[in-house]
N, C-alpha and C positions, 0 to 999 in steps of 0.2 A: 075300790080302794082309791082314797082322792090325796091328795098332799097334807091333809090335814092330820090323817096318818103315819105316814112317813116322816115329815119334816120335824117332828119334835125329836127323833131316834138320830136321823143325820146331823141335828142342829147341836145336839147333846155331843154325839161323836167330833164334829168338827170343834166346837166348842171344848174338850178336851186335846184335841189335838193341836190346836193355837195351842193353849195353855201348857201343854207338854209335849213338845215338836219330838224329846225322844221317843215317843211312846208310838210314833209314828212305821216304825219298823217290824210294829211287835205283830207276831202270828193273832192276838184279841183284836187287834186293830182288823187287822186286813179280814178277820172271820165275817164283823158285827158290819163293814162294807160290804162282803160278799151277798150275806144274806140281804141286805138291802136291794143290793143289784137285784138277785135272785127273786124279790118279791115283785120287782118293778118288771121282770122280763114275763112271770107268771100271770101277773095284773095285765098287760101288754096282750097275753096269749088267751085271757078270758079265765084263768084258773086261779077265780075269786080264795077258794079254801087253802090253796099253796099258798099264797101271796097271802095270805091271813097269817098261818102256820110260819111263814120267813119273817113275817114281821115279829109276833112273838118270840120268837126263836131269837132274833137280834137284839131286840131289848130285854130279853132276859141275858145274854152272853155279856151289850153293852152293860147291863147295872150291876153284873157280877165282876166284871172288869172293873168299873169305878172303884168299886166295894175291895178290891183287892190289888189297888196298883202298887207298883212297886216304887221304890225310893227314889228321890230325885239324883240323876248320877250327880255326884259332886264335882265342882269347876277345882281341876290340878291346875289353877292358879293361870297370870298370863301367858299367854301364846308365845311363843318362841319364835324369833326372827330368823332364817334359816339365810346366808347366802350362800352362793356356790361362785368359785371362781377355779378356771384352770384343775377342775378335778379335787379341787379342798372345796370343802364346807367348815364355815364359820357361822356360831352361834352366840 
């Protein structure tokens, strides 16, 4: 397993994740990284057919992800300036 493998799955993943920073938290996120880890620790340990297996595993969870993200949260408008003095907060 050489990089040329891998890099299109991570490049895809990172590549959505710039593009949608919330999506950053989501349990498909962290799966479609784990199994990458997972391939690269199995590659690392000589266990060519695991590290095969995590890579498809990843890029099929990553293009079912694409294929089903969810809506972008909508911006509630500008941020709100908060100060605090002496135990009041003014807005």
């Amino acid at each position: 397993m050489n990089k040329s493998e891998t890099g299109p799955i991570e490049s895809s993943l990172e590549s959505l994740l710039i593009s949608r920073p919330d999506l950053d938290s989501r349990a498909e996120a962290a799966g479609v990284s784990s199994l990458l880890d997972s391939a690269a620790q199995a590659n690392k340990l000589g266990e060519v057919e695991t590290a095969k297996h995590s890579l498809t595993t990843a890029k099929e969870k990553l293009d079912q992800f694409i294929s089903h993200l969810p809506p972008k949260p909508d911006p509630s408008g500008d941020p709100a300036i908060v100060m605090l003095l002496s135990n009041r907060a003014f807005t």
